[in-house]
C-alpha positions as CSV (number, residue, x, y, z in Angstrom):
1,X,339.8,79.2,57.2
2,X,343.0,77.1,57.9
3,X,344.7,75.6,54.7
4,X,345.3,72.0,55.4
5,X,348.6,70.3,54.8
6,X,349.0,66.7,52.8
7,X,352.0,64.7,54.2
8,X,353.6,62.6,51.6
9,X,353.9,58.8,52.4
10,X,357.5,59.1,53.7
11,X,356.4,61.9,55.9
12,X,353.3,59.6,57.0
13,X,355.6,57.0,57.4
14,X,358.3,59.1,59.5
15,X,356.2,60.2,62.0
16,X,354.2,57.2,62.7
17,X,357.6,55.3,63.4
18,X,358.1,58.3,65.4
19,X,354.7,58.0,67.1
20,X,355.8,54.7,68.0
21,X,359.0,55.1,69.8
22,X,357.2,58.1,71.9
23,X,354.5,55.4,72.7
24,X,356.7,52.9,73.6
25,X,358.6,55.4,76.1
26,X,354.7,55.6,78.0
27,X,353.6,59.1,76.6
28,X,349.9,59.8,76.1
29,X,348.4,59.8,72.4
30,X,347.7,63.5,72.5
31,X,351.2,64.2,73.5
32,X,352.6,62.4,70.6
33,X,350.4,64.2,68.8
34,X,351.4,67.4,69.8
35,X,354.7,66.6,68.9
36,X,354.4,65.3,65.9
37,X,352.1,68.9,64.9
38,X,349.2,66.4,63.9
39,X,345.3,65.5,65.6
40,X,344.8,63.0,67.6
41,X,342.3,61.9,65.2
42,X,345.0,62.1,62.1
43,X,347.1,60.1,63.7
44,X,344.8,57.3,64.5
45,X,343.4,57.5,60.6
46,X,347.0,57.0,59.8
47,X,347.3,54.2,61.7
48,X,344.0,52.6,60.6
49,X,345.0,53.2,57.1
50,X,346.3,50.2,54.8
51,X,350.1,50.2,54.9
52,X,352.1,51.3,51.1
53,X,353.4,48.8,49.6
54,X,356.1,46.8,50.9
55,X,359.0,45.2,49.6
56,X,358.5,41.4,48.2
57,X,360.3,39.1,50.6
58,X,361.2,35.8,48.9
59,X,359.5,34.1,51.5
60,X,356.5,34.3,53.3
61,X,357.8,31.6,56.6
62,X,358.4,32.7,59.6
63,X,361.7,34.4,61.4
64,X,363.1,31.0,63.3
65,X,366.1,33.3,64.0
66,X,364.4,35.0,67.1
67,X,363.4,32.9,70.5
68,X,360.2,32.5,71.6
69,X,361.5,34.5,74.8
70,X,362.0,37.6,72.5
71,X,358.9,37.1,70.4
72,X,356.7,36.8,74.6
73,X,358.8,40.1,75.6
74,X,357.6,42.3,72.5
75,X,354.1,40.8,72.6
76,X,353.9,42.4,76.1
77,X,355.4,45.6,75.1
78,X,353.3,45.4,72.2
79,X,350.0,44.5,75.2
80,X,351.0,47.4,77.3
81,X,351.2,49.9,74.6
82,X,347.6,48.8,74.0
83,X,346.4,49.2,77.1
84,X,347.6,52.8,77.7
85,X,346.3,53.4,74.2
86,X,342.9,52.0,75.4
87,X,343.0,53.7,79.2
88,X,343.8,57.1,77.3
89,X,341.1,57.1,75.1
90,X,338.9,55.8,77.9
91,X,339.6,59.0,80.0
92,X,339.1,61.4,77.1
93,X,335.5,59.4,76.6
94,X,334.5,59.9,80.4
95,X,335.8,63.7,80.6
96,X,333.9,64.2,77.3
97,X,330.8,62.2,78.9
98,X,331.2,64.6,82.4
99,X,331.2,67.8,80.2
100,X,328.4,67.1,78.1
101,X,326.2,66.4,81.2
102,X,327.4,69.6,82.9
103,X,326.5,71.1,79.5
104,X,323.0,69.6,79.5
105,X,322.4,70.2,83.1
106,X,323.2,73.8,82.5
107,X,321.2,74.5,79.8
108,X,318.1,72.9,81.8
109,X,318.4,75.0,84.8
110,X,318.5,78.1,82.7
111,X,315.0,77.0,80.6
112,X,313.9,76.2,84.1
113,X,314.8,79.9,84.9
114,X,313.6,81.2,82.3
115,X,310.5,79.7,81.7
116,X,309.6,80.9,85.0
């Protein structure tokens, strides 16, 4: 039985910055997962996971200092990261879907067979 491996919170929060960068150069999640030497499925609890705590700002209003032109251009890097996040998983769904009905239409022929 494989030992498993706890990642301290800087190592958590290492590699997901990491996991970001290789996402925003277009890689596919089980690529950055390779990479990084974690699941898919670990990175994605680490994501879902409640951030540490973060520093106190002073105060909670908005950065005026950046345009509205800058905030638009990382919303839609921030959209198409998404959307290959979202086609990726969409693919492993349907080649997961295609092998389990291979699987069960398999298995029927050979009770077919057998039963015979």
């Amino acid at each position: 039985m494989a030992t498993q491996k706890r990642h301290s919170k800087v190592e958590v929060a290492t590699k997901l910055a990491q996991a970001n960068d290789l996402a925003g150069q277009g890689k596919p999640q089980s690529e950055i997962a390779r990479t990084l030497g974690v699941s898919v499925m670990t990175l994605h609890r680490w994501r879902k996971a409640p951030p540490g705590p973060q520093p106190v700002h002073e105060a909670d209003e908005p950065d005026w200092t950046r345009s509205g032109d800058d905030r638009i251009t990382e919303l839609q890097l921030e959209n198409s990261r998404l959307r290959r996040l979202v086609t990726d998983l969409l693919l492993e769904k349907i080649k997961l879907e295609e092998a389990a009905q291979r699987t069960k239409a398999f298995g029927m022929t050979r009770r077919r067979r057998a039963s015979r």
